[in-house]
N, C-alpha and C positions, 0 to 999 in steps of 0.2 A: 600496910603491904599494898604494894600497886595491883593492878589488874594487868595480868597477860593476856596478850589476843592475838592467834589462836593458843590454846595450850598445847607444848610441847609434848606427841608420842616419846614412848622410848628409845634411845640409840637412835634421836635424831640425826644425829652430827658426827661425822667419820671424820672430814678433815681438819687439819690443825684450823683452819680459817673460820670452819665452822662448829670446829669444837671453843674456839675465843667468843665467837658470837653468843654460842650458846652457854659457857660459863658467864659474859657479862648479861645477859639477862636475867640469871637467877640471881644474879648479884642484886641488879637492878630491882626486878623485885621485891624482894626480900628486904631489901634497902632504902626503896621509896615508900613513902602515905600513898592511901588511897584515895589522894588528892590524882594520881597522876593515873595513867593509863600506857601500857605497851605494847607497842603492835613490833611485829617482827615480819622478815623476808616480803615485803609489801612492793607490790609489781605495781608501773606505773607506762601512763603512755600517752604521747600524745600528736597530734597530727596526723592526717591520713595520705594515704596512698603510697607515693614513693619518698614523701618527709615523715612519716611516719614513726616515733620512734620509742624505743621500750626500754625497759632498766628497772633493777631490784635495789629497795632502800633496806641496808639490814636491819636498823632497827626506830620506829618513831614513836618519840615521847611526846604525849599533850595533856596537858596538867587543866584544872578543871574549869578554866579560862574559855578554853579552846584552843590555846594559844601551842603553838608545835616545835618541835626541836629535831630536827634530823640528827641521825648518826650512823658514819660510817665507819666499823670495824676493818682495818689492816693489820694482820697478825704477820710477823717476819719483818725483815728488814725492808727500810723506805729510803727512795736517793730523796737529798731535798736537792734542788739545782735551782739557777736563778729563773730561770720559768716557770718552774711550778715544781710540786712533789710528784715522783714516779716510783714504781712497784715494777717489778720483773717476774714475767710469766712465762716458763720454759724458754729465757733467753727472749722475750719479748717487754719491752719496756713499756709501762701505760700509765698514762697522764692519771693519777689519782685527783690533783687539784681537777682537770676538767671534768673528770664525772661526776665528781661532788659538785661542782659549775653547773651541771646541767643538770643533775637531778634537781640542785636547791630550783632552778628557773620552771624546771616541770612542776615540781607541786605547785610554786607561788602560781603558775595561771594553771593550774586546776582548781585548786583554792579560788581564787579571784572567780572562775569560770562559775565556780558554783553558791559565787556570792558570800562567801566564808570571807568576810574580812579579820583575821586573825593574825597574831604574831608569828613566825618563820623564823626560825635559827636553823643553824648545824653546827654540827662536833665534826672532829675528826678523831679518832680512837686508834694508838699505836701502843699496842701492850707489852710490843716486845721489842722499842725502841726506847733511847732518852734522849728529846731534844734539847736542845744546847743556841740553834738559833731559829729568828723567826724569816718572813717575808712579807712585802707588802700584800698580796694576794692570802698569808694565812696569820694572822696575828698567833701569838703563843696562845692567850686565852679562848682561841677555839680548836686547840689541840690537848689533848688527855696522851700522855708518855706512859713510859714504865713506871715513872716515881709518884704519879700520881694516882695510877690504879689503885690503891689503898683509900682512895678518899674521892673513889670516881661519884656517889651519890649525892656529896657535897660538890661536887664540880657541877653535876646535873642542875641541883639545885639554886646554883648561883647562873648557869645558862639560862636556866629554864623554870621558873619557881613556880609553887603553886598554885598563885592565881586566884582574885577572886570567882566564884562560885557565878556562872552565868547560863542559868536554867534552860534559857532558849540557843546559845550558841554551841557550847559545849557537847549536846545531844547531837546536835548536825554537823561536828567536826567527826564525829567518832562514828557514826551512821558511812560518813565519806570513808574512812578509814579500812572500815570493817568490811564494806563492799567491796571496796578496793582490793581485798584479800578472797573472798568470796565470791564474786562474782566477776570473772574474765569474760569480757566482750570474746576472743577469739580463743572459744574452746579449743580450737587445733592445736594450739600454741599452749595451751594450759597439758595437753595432753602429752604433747613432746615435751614440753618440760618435766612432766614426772614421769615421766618413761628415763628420760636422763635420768632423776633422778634415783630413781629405782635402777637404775645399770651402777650407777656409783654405792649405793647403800647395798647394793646385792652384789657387790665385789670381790665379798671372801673369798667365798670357794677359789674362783682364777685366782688367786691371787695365793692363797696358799695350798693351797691343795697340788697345783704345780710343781710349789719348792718340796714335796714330801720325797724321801728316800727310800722306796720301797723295793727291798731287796726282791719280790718275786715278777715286780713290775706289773703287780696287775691290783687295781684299786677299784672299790664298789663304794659308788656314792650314793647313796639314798634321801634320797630331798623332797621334799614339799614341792609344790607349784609356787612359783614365784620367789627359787629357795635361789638362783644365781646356776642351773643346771645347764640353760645354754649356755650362757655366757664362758661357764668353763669348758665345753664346746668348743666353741668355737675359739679360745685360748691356746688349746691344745694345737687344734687345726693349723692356726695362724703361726704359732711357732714354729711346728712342722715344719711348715713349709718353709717359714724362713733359714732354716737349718737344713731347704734341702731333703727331708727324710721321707719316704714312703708312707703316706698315711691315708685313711678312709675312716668315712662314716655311714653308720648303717642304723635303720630302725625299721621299727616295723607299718607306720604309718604313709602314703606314699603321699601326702600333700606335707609332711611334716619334710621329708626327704627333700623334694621340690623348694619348700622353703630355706633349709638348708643351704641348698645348689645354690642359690642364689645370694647368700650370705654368706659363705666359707670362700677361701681361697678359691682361683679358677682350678685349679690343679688338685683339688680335694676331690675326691671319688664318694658322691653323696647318694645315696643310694638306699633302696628297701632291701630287707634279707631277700625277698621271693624275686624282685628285679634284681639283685646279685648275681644269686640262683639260677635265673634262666641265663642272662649272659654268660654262666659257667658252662649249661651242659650246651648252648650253643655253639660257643668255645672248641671243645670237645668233639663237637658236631653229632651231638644227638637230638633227635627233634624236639619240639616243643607243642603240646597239641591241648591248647586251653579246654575245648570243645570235650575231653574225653572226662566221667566223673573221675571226680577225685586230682584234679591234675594238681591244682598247687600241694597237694600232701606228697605225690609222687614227683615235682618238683625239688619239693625240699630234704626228702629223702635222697635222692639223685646227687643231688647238690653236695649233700653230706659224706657219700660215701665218695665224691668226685675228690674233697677237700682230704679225705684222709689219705690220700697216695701224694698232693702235692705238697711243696719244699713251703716254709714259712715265707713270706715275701712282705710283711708291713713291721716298719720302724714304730708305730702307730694305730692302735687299732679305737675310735671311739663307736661306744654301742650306746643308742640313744632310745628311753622308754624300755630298756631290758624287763619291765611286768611285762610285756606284752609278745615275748620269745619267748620260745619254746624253750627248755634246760638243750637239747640236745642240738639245736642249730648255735646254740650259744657256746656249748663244748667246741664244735666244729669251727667258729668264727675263729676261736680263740687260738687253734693251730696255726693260722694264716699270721701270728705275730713272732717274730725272730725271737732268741736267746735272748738277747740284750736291749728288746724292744719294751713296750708298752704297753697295757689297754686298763682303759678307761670305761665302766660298766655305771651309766646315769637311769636312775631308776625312782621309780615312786609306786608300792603296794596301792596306796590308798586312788590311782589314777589307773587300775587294769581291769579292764572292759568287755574282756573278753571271759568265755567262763570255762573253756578249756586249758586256763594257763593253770600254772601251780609255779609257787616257790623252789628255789633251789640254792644249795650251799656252795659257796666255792669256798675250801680252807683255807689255800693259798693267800686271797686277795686281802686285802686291808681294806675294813669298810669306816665310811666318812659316813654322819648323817646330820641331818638337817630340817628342823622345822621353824624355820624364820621365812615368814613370805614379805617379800619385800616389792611384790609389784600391784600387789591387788589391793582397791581400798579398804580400810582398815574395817569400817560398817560392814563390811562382805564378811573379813574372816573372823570376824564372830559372831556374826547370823553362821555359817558353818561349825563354829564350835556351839553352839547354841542347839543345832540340831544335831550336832555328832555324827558327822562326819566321818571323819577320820579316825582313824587309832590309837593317834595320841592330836593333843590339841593344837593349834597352829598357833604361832606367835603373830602378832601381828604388825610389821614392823614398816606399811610402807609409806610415803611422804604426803600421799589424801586420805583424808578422813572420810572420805565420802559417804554415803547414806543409806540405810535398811530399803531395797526395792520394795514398792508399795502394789502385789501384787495384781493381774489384770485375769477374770477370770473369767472362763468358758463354760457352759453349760453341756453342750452339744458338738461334735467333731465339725460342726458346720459355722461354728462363732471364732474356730480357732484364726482363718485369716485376718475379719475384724477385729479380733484382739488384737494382732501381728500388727497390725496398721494401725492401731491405736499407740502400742508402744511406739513404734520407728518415730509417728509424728509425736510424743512426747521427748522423745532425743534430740528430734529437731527444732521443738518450740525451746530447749535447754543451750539451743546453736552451735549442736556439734552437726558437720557435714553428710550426705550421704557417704563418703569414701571414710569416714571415719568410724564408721557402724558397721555390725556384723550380725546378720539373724541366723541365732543356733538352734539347729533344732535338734530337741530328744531325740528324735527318731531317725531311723536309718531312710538313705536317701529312697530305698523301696516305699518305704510305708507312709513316709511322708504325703502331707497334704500341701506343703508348699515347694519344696523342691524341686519341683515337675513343673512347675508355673513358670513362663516368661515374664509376667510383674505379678505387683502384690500394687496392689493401690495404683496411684500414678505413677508407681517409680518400674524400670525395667530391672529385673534379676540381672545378676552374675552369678551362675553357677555351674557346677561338673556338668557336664553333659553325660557323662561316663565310659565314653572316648578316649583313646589315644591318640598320638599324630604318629608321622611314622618315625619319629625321632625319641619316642616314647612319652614325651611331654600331654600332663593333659589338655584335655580341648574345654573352654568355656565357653558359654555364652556371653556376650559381649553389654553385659547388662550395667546399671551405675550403683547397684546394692547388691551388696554380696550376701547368699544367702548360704550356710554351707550343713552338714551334717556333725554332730558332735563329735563322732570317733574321726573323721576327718580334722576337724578344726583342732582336735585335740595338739598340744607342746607349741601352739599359736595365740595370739593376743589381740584383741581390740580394744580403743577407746573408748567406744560403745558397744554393748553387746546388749541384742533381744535374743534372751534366752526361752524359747518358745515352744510349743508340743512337748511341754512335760503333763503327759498323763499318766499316773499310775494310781495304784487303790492301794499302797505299803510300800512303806518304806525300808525295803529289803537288801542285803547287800549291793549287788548288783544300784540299785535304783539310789543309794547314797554315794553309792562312783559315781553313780555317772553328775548329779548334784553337784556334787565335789569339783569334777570338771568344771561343769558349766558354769558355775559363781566364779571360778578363777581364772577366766577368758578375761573379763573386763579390767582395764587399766586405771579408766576411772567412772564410767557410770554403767549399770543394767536395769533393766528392764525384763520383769518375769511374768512371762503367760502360762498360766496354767489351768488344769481342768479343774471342776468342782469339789473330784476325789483327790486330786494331787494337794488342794489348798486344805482341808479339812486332816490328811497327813500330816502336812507341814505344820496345821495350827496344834494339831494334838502333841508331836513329839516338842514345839516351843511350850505346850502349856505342861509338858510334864518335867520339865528341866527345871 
């Protein structure tokens, strides 16, 4: 049995191209000695600046020689033409022969660069053609058809055999290899890459949840962090609009609203309940007087009794973070949706923050749920099932594997910056950038100890001020590290996240939200600062599990 490198999570592979990929490597496996070794989706790159250039090998064999085999899987139909072989991509034609050209030319001088003088092949892999002729740029014997998938392990075998045994080459082929999967020079790029790829594997929801026929028109999603909840979001939005129809979104976070704005349609009306609110009794022309106690409750009250005199006006209605509404602003939204309209209620119990919410029932709606996280590393969400978390367990389904944060710990309210500054520079000795980092803090922007700072170490903040402009937009400091508050940052993501100022002495409901949250900020690495009592929690409830 050969060795696979990395081992495949589950429900790796959604599309047809990479559900082929990923049926021939069990093949492969299962099918080769472990004479041979297989690396799979292996990123390459070579040249710098503006010759620079990148490409994915889908799968490479190196048998115990050292000696290497490339293979590129094409599932669908292939043009062969007297130039070479091409593949069509929404009506876009692409030279298959040249990028197997340039991938074979990137390894051989990487290979060479690194002193690896070893053998170099390639396949080409077409499972769901039969060819019939060749070319001088592809002989037959390095093309695998339809009719030979049956006997694709004997075809390896005869490209690529196994090799005498070479103690000292072998280990530094496959050392090259493994790095090369592990270790991305430009974390940025490692990051947008699984951010894509966590938008494509976390595509259910938009994708059917849309086509459902819901005779009351009103649907209750319940999902996980990282379950596809914006994305069906902003689905909705986008169709909307293209159809033309009246539609809004509303939550109750107003940096999450803000992010929104800026990601939905222009024409989307993205918004807080309580900024709703006031634009209503403005509307209206009642005043608005922040300064009196109690105002946002007599806001929302206002608002409420405003909304039950007027006529329905949205084709559309999406409500985004619904734990975090009130039952009865959310009876009221839901007036504001025509007969033959909409709405769409995105929620997650185990992400509500606040300790005056309560649950509530709608009978009418059809609820959808979901606990497949598909954007967080997989080592995160089971350090959170690990500590329990949630209320029921999280699946873990997203495309990094990434790693248990090795906590950094505080003694004293006075070590919590030093700590803060020790993670941020382990992000950066890891070469993710200052703009790809995000420091979260437990604490609300009051009581924080870093919030209120213009830097932390060398580097300058970005953070709320807590400001508005007169456009309602908030005001920041104009700093290169974002530092932000959890309930703030919360239905938002980073690359890097220092999760920091978790202090608590119990880990109580309350105090596993908010956890919950914070471990599922990061895309693909964090960083955990915590106090003496927070880490002695955390070790007791992992030592009792």
């Amino acid at each position: 049995m050969a060795r696979l490198i990395p081992s495949l999570p589950p429900r790796a592979a959604l599309s047809a191209g990479a559900y082929a990929e990923l049926a021939l490597l069990h093949t492969l496996e299962q099918g080769l000695s472990s004479a041979y070794s297989l690396f799979h989706s292996v990123d390459w790159s070579r040249g710098v600046g503006e010759q620079e250039q990148h490409g994915e090998i889908d799968i490479v064999v190196a048998n115990q020689a050292g000696d290497v085999l490339l293979i590129e899987v094409k599932s669908g139909a292939v043009d062969f033409a007297p130039d070479g072989i091409f593949k069509s991509y929404r009506g876009t034609s692409k030279s298959v022969s040249g990028q197997i050209g340039l991938q074979y030319g990137a390894l051989r001088g990487r290979l060479q660069d690194e002193g690896l003088s070893v053998q170099l092949h390639h396949l080409l892999v077409l499972p769901d053609v039969q060819v019939r002729t060749q070319s001088v740029q592809w002989p037959r014997e390095r093309i695998v058809d339809s009719t030979d998938m049956p006997h694709i392990t004997t075809r390896i075998a005869q490209a690529l055999g196994p090799g005498l045994p070479q103690a000292r080459m072998q280990p530094r082929v496959l050392a090259f290899f493994e790095n090369r999967f592990q270790v991305v020079p430009d974390v940025s790029a490692l990051a947008g890459r699984l951010q894509q790829d966590a938008t494509r594997l976390s595509a259910g929801l938009a994708t059917w949840v849309t086509r459902m026929q819901v005779p009351s028109g009103l649907v209750r999603v319940v999902g996980t962090a990282g379950s596809g909840k914006t994305q069906l979001a902003l689905r909705l939005l986008r169709d909307a609009d293209a159809a033309g129809q009246k539609h809004a979104y509303l939550c109750f976070n107003r940096a999450l609203a803000d992010h929104m704005a800026q990601v939905a349609p222009v024409r989307t009306s993205a918004e807080t309940f309580h900024e709703y609110a006031v634009n209503l009794l403005r509307a209206a022309g009642e005043p608005v007087d922040f300064a009196v106690p109690g105002a946002f409750d007599r806001i929302a009250s206002r608002a409420i009794a405003l909304l039950e005199g007027r006529q329905a006006d949205l084709d559309l209605l999406v409500l985004d973070e619904v734990q975090d509404l009130q039952a009865e602003w959310v009876q009221a939204l839901l007036g504001r949706v025509r007969a033959d309209g909409r709405a769409y209620l995105l929620e997650d119990p185990d992400q509500q923050l606040y300790k005056d919410r309560e649950g509530f029932d709608l009978p009418e709606a059809v609820t959808v749920t979901s606990h497949e996280n598909f954007r967080s590393p997989r080592a995160l969400v089971k350090l959170i099932n690990a500590l329990r978390l949630t209320r029921t367990e999280i699946e873990a389904l997203g495309p990094h594997p990434g790693e248990v944060p090795d906590p950094i710990v505080f003694e004293r309210p006075e070590g919590v910056q030093p700590c803060t500054i020790q993670a941020v520079e382990r992000c950066l000795a890891r070469g993710f950038a200052l703009e790809d980092m995000a420091v979260i803090s437990l604490r609300g922007r009051e009581r924080s100890l870093l919030q209120g700072l213009d830097s932390l170490g060398p580097w300058t903040l970005r953070r709320f001020t807590g400001a508005f402009d007169a456009g309602g937009g908030a005001i920041w400091t104009p700093g290169e590290l974002l530092v932000e508050s959890l309930r703030r940052f919360k239905g938002q993501a980073a690359a890097a996240v220092v999760l920091t100022e978790c202090d608590f002495a119990e880990l109580d409901a309350l105090t596993q939200r908010l956890l919950f949250v914070g471990l599922t900020r990061a895309r693909v690495h964090l960083e955990w600062v915590v106090s003496a009592s927070a880490a002695a929690c955390v070790a007791e409830r992992l030592g009792a599990a």
